[in-house]
C-alpha positions as a LaTeX table, in Angstrom:
\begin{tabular}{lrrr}
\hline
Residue & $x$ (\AA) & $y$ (\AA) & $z$ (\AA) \\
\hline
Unk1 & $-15.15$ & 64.56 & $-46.56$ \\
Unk2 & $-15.91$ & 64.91 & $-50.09$ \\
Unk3 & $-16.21$ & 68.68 & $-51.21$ \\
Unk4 & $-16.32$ & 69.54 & $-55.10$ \\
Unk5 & $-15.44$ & 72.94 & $-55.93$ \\
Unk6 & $-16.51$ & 74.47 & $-59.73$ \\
Unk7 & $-15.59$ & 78.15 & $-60.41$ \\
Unk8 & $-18.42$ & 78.78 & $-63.20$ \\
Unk9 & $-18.37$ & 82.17 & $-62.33$ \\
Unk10 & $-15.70$ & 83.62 & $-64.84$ \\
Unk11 & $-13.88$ & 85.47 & $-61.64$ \\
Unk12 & $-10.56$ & 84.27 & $-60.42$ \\
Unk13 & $-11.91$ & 82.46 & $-56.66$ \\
Unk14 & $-8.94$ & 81.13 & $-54.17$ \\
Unk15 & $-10.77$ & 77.74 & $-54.04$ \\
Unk16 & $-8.21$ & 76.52 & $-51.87$ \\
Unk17 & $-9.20$ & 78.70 & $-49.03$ \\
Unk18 & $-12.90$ & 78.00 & $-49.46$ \\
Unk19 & $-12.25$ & 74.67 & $-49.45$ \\
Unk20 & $-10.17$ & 74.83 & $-46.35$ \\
Unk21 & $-13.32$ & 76.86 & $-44.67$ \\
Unk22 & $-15.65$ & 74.40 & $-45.78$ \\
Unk23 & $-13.56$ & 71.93 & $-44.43$ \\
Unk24 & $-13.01$ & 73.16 & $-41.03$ \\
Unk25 & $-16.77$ & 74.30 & $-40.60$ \\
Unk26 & $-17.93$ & 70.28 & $-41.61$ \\
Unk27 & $-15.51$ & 69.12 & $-38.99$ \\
Unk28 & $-17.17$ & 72.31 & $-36.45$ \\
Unk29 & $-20.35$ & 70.94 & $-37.06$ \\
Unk30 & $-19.21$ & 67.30 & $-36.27$ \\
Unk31 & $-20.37$ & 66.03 & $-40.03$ \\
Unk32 & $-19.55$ & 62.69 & $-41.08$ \\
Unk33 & $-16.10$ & 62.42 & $-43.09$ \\
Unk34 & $-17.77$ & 60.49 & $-45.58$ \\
Unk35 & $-20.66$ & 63.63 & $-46.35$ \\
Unk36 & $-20.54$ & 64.85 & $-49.54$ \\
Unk37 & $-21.09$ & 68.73 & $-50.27$ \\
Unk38 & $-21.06$ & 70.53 & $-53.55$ \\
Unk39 & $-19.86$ & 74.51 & $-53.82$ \\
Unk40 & $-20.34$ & 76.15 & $-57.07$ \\
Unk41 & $-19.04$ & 80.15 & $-58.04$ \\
Unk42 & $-21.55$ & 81.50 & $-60.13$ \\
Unk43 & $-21.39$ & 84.41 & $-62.79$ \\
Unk44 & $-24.54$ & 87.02 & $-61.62$ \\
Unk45 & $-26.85$ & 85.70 & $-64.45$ \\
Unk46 & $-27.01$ & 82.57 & $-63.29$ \\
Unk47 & $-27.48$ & 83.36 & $-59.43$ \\
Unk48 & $-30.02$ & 86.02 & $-60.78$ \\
Unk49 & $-31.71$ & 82.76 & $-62.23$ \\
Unk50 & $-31.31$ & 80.43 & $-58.81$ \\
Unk51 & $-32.68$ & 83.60 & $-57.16$ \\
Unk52 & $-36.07$ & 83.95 & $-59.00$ \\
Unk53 & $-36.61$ & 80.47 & $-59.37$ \\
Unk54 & $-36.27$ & 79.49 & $-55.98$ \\
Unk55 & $-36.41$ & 82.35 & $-53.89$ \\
Unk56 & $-39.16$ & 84.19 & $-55.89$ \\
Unk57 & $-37.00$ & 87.73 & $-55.51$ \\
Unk58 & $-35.79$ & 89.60 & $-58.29$ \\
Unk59 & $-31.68$ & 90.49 & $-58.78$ \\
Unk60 & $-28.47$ & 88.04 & $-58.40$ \\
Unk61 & $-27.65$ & 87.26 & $-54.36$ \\
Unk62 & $-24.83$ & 86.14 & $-52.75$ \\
Unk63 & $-24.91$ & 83.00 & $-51.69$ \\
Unk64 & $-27.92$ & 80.01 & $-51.85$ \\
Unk65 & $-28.05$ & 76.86 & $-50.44$ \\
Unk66 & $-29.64$ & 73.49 & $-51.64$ \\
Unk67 & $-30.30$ & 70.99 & $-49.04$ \\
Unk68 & $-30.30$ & 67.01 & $-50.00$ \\
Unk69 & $-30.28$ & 64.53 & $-47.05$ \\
Unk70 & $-31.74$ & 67.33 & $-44.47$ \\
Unk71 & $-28.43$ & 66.45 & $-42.16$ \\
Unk72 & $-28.16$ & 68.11 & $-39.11$ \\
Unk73 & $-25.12$ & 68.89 & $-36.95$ \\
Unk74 & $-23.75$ & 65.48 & $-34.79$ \\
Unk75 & $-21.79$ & 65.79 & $-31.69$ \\
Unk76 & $-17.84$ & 64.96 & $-30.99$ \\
Unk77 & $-19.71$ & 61.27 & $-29.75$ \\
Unk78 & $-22.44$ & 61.02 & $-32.26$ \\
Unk79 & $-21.28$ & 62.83 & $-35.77$ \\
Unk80 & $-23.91$ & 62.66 & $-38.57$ \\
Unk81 & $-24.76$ & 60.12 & $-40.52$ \\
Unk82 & $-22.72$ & 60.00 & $-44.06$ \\
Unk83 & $-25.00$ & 61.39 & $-47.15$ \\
Unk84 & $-25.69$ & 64.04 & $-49.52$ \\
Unk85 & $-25.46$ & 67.24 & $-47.22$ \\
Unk86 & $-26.06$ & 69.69 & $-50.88$ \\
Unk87 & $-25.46$ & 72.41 & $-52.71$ \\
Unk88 & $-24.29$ & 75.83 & $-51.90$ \\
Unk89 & $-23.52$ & 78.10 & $-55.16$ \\
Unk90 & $-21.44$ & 81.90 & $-54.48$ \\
Unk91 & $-21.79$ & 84.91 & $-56.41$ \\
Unk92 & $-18.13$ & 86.17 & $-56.37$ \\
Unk93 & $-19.33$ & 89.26 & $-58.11$ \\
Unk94 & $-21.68$ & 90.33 & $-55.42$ \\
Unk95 & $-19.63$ & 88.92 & $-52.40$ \\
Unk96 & $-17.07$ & 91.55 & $-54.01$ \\
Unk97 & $-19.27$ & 94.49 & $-54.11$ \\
Unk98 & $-20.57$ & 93.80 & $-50.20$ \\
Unk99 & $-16.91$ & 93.21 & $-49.36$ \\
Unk100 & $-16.28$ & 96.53 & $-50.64$ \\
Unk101 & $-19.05$ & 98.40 & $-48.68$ \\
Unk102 & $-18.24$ & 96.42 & $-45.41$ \\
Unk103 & $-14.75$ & 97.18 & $-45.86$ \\
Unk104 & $-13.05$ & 93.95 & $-45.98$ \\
Unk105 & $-11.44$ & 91.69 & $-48.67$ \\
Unk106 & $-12.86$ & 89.70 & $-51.10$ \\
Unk107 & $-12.09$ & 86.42 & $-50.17$ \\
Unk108 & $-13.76$ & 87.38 & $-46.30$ \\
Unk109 & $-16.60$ & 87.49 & $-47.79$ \\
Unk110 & $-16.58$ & 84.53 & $-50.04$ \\
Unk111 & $-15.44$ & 83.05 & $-46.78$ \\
Unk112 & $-18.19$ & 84.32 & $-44.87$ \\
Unk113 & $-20.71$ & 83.18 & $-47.41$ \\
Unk114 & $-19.55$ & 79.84 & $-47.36$ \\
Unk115 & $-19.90$ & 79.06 & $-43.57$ \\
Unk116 & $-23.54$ & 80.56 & $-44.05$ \\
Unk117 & $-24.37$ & 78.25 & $-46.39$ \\
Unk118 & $-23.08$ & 75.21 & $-44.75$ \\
Unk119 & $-25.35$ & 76.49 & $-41.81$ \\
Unk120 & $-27.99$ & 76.30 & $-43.97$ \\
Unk121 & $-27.56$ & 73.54 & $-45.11$ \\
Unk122 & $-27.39$ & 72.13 & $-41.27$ \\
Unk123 & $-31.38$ & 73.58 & $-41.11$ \\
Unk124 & $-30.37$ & 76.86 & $-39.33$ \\
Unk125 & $-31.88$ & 80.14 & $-40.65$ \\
Unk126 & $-32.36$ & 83.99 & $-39.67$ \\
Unk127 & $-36.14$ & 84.45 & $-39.85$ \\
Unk128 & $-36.17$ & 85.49 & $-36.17$ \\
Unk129 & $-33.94$ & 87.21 & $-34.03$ \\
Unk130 & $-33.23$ & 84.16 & $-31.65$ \\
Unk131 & $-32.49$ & 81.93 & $-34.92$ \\
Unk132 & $-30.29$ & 84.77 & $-36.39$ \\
Unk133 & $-28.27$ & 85.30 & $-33.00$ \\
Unk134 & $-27.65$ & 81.33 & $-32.68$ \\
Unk135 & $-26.74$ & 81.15 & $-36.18$ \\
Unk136 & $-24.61$ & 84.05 & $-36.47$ \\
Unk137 & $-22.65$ & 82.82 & $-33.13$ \\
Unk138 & $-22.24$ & 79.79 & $-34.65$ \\
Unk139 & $-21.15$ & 81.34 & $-37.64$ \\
Unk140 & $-18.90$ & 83.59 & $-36.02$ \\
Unk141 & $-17.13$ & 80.73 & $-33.94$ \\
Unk142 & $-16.23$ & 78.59 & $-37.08$ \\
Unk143 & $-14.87$ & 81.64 & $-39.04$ \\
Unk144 & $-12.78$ & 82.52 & $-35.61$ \\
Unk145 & $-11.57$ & 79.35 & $-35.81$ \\
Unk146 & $-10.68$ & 79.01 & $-39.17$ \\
Unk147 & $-8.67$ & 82.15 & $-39.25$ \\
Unk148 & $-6.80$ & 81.07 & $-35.97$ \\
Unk149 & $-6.30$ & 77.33 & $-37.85$ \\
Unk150 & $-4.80$ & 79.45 & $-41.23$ \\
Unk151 & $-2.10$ & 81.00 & $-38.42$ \\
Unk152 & $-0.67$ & 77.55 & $-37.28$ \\
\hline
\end{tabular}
């Protein structure tokens, strides 16, 4: 798997870890080795930017996602074909501030953000509450097993 990590953001990220999530929710989601994905840490201006531009909505987010080959998740038999799976770009900033309201760490949240994005990247979204519950147990099951992989 080829996963390129740039901290633009001017915050200290632990880009090992994200990397390691990212990782672990490719393999989840039966990706092809060879798939390429790009994660970039963003300062707020810049998000704020993404955010109107693409989103049409005012104020930095936390996390967008960029799309290139329009994969979709493989199985254990038939794994994705290799290509350009995209973009996802963090706002370490804001992940901080909603990791301080929810009442977890920094780096939970970054982690969090990440496996979201991958999932969008995989064509799953949250418009509806069926595609929010299927998505946020899938989410849920990669970040369980991520954290149980981290205690081996």
């Amino acid at each position: 798997m080829s996963i390129e990590i740039n901290n633009e953001s001017g915050v200290e990220v632990d880009e090992f870890r994200i990397l390691g999530l990212a990782t672990f929710a490719l393999n989840f989601m039966h990706i092809h080795p060879e798939a390429e994905l790009s994660i970039v840490c963003a300062d707020e201006p810049t998000m704020e930017k993404l955010h109107i531009d693409f989103m049409d909505e005012p104020g930095p987010t936390d996390v967008l996602s960029f799309p290139m080959d329009e994969l979709r998740p493989g199985t254990a038999s038939a794994p994705t074909p290799p290509g350009l799976l995209g973009d996802i770009v963090l706002c370490p900033t804001v992940a901080a501030a909603q990791a301080e309201q929810a009442g977890h760490s920094a780096i939970h949240e970054m982690l969090w953000l990440t496996s979201h994005g991958v999932l969008h990247l995989l064509g799953y979204d949250h418009a509806t509450p069926d595609e929010e519950r299927e998505m946020f147990g899938i989410q849920r099951e990669i970040l369980e097993g991520f954290f149980e992989s981290e205690k081996i």
